[in-house]
Backbone as CSV, one residue per row, in Angstrom:
resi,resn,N_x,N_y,N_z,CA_x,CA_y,CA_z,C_x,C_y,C_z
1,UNK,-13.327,-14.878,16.294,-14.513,-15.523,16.828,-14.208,-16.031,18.238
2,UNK,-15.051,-16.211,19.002,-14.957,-16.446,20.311,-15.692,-17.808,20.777
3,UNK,-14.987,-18.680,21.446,-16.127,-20.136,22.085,-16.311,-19.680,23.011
4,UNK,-17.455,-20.239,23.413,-17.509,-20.315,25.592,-17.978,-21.829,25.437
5,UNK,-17.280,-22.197,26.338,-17.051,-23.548,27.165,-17.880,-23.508,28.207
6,UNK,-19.036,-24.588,28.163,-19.647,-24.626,29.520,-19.698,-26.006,30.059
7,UNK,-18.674,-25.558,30.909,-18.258,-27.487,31.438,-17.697,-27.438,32.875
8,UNK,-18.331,-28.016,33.958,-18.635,-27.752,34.915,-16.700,-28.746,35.728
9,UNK,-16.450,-29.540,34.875,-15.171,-30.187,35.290,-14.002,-29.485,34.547
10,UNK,-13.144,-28.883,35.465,-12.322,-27.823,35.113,-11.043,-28.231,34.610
11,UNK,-10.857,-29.525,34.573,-9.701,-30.197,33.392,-9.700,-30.301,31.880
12,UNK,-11.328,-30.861,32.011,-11.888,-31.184,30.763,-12.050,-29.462,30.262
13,UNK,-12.651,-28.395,31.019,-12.783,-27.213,30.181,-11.146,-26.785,29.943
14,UNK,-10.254,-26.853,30.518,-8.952,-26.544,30.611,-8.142,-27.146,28.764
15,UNK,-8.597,-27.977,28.808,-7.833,-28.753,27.972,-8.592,-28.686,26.585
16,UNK,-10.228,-27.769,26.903,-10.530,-27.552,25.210,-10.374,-26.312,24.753
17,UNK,-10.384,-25.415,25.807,-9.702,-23.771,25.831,-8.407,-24.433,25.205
18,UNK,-7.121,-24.902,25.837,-6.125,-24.932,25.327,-6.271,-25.587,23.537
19,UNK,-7.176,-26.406,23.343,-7.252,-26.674,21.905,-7.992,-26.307,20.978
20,UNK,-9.128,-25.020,21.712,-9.633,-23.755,20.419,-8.679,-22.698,21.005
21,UNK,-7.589,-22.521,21.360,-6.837,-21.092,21.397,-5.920,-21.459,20.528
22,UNK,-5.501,-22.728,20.605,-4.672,-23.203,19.271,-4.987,-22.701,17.355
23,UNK,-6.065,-22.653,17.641,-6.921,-22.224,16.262,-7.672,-21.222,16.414
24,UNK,-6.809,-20.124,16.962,-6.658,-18.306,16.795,-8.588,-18.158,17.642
25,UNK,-9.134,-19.497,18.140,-10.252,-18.996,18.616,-9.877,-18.176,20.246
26,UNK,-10.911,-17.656,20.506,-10.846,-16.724,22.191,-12.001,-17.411,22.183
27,UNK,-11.424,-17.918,24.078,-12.363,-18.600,24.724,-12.692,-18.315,26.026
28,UNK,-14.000,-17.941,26.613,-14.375,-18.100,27.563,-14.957,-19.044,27.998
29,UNK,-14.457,-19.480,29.382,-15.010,-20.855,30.189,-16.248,-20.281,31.107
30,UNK,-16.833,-21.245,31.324,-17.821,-21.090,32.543,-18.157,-22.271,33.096
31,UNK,-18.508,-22.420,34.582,-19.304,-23.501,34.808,-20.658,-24.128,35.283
32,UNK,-21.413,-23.136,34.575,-22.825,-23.610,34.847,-24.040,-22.800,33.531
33,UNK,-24.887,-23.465,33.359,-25.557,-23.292,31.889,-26.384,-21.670,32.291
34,UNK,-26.486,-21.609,34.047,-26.349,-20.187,34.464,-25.901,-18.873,33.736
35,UNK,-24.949,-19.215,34.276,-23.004,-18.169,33.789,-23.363,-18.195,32.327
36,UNK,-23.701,-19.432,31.598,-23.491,-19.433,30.320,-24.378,-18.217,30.037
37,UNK,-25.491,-18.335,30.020,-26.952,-17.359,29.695,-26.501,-15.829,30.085
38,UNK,-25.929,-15.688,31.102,-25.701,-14.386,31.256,-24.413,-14.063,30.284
39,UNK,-23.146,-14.530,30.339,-22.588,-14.494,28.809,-23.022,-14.145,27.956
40,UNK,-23.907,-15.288,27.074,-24.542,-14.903,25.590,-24.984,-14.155,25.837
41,UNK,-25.722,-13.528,26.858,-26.658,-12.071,26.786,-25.462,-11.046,26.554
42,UNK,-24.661,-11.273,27.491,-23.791,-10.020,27.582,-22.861,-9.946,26.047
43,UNK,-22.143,-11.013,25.357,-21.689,-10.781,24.562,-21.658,-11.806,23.190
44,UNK,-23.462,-11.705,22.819,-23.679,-13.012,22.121,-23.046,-12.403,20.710
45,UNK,-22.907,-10.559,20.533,-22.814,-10.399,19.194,-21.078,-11.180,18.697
46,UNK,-19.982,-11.472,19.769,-18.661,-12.107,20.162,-18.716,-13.563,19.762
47,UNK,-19.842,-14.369,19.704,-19.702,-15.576,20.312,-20.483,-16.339,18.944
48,UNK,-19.458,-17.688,18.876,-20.115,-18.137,17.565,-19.933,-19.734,17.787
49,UNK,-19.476,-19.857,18.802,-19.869,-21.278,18.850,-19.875,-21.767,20.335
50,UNK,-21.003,-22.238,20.567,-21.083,-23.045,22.448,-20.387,-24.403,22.572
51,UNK,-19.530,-24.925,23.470,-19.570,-26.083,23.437,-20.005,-26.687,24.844
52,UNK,-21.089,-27.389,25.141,-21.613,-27.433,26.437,-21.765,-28.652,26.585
53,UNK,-21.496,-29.109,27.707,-21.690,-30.281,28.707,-22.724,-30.701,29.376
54,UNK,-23.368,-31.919,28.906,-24.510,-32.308,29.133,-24.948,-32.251,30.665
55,UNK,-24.310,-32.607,31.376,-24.149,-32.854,33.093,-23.750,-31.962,33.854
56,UNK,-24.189,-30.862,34.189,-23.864,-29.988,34.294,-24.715,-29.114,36.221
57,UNK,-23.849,-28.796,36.661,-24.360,-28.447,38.299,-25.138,-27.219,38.311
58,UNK,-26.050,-27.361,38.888,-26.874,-26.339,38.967,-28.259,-26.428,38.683
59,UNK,-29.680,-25.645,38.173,-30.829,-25.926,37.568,-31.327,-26.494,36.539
60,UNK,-29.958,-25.885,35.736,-30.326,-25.975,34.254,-29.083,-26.990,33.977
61,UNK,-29.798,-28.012,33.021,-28.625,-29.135,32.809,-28.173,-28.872,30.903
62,UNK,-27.296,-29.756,30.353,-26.815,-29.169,29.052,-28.125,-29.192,27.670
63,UNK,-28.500,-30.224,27.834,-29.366,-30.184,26.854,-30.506,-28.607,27.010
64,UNK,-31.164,-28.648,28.232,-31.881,-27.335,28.161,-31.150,-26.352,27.724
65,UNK,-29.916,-25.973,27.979,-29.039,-24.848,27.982,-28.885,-25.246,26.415
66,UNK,-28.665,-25.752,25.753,-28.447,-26.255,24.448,-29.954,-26.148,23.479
67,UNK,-30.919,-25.953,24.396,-32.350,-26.192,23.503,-32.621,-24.461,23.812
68,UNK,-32.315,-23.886,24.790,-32.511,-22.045,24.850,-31.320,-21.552,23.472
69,UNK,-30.354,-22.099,23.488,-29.123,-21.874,22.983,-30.072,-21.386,21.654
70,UNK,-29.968,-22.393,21.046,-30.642,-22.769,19.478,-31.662,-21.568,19.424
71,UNK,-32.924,-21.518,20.157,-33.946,-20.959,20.315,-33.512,-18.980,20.448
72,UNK,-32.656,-19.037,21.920,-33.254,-17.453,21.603,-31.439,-17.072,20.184
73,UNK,-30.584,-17.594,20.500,-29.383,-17.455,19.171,-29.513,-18.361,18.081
74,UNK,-30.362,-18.468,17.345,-30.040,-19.410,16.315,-28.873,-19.179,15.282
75,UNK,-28.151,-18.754,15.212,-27.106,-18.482,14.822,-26.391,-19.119,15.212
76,UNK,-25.602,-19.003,16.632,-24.685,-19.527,16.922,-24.291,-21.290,17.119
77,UNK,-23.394,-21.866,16.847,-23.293,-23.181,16.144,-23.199,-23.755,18.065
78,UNK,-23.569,-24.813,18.305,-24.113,-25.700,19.392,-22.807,-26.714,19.396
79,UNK,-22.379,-26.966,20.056,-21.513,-28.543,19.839,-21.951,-29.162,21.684
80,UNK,-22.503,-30.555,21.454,-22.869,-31.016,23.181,-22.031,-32.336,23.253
81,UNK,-21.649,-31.989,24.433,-20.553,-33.451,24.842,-21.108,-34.059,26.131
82,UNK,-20.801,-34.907,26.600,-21.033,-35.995,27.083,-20.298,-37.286,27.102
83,UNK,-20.290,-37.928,28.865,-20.020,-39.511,28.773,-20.798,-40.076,27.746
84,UNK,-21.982,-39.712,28.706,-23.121,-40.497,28.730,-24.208,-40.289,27.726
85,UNK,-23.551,-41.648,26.240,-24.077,-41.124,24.876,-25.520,-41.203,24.755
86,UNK,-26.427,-42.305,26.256,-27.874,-42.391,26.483,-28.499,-41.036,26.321
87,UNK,-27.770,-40.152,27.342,-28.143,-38.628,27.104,-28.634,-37.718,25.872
88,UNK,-28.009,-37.957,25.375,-27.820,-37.268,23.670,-28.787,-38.004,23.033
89,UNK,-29.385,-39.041,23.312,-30.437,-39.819,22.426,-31.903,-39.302,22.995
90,UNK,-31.704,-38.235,24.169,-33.158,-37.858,24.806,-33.558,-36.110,23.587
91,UNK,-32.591,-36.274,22.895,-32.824,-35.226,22.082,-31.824,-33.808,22.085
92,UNK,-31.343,-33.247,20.949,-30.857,-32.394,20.649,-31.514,-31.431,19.697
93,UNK,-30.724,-29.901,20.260,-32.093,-29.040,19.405,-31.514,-29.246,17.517
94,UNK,-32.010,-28.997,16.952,-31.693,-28.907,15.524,-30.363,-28.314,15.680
95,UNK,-29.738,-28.815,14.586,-28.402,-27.654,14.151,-27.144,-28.381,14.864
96,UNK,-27.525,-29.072,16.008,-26.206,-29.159,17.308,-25.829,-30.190,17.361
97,UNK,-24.440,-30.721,17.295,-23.551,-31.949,17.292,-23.328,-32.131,18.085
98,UNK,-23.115,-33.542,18.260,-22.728,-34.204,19.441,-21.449,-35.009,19.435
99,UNK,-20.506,-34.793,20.811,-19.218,-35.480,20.648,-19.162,-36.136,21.620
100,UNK,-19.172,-37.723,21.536,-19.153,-38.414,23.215,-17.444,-38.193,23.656
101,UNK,-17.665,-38.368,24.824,-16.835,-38.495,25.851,-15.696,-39.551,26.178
102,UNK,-14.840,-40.123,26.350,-13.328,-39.537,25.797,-13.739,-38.696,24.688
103,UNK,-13.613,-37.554,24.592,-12.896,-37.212,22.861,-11.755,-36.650,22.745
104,UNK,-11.144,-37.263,21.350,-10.009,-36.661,20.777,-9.989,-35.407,20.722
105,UNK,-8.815,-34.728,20.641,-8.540,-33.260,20.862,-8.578,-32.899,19.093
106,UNK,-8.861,-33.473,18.360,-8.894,-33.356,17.110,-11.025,-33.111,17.053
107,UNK,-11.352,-33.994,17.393,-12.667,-34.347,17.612,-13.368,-32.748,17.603
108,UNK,-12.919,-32.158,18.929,-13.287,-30.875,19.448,-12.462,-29.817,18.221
109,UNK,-11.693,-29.541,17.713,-11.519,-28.835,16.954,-11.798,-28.788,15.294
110,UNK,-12.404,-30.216,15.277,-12.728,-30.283,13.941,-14.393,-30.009,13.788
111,UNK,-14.762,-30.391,15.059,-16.766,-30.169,15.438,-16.857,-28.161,15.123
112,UNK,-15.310,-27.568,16.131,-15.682,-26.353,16.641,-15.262,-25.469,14.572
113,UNK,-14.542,-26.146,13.942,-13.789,-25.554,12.353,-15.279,-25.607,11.743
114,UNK,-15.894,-26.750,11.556,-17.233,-27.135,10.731,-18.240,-26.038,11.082
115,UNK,-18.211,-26.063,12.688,-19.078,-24.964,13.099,-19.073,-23.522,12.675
116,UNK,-17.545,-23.677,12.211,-17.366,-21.653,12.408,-17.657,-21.532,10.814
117,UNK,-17.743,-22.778,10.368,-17.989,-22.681,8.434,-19.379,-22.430,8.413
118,UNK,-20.224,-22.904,9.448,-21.788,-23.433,9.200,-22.429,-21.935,8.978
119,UNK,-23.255,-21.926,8.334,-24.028,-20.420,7.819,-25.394,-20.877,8.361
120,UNK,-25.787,-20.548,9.854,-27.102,-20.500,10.270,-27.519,-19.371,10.472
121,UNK,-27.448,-18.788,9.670,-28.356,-17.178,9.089,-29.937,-17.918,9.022
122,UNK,-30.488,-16.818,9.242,-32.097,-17.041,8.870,-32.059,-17.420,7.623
123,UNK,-31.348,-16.947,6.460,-31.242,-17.385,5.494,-31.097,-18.805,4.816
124,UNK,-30.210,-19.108,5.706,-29.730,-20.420,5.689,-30.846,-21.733,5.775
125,UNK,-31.756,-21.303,6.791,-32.806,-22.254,6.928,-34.042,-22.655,6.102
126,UNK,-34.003,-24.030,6.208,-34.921,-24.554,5.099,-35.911,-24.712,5.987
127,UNK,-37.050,-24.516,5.655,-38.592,-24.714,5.895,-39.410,-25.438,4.904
């Protein structure tokens, strides 16, 4: 299974690549919810979990990129981080967790394990 990282501060993406490659995941980084979109297009059938950054440079900030996410892949499992836990209270799409900012390096690999368990098949969904 594959993450992409969309996190526009290149320490913070540095250091969660290094802790989903730890757990046999492949990760691609990017830094803008841009890059991200053209990614999932290019290799969404690869990709099973986003982890994206609320604050993010460019047009599109994390939550939108996180509310297309859900919408055109519902499948793929969402994880949104952030300082700034005000953010995360303006709404998240269904399905997608949130990890504030410090987080533990445990934090991020235990959000990204839950995720790769989660069965959001069409099936899966209750109506």
């Amino acid at each position: 299974m594959t993450a992409l990282i969309v996190e526009d501060d290149r320490g913070q993406s540095e250091l969660a690549a290094l802790l989903l490659e730890e757990f046999d995941l492949r990760v691609i980084q990017v830094a803008s919810a841009e890059e991200a979109l053209g990614r999932l297009c290019d290799l969404s059938e690869e990709i099973g979990v986003v982890l994206i950054d609320i604050h993010l440079e460019g047009e599109m900030d994390g939550l939108a990129l996180a509310e297309r996410v859900a919408v055109l892949w519902p499948t793929l499992s969402v994880l949104v981080t952030s300082g700034d836990v005000d953010a995360a209270a303006c709404g998240l799409p269904p399905r997608a967790t949130f990890i504030p900012k410090p987080w533990r390096p445990l934090d991020i690999v235990a959000a990204a394990e839950r995720a790769a368990r989660a069965d959001h098949s069409v099936h899966a969904l209750r109506l």
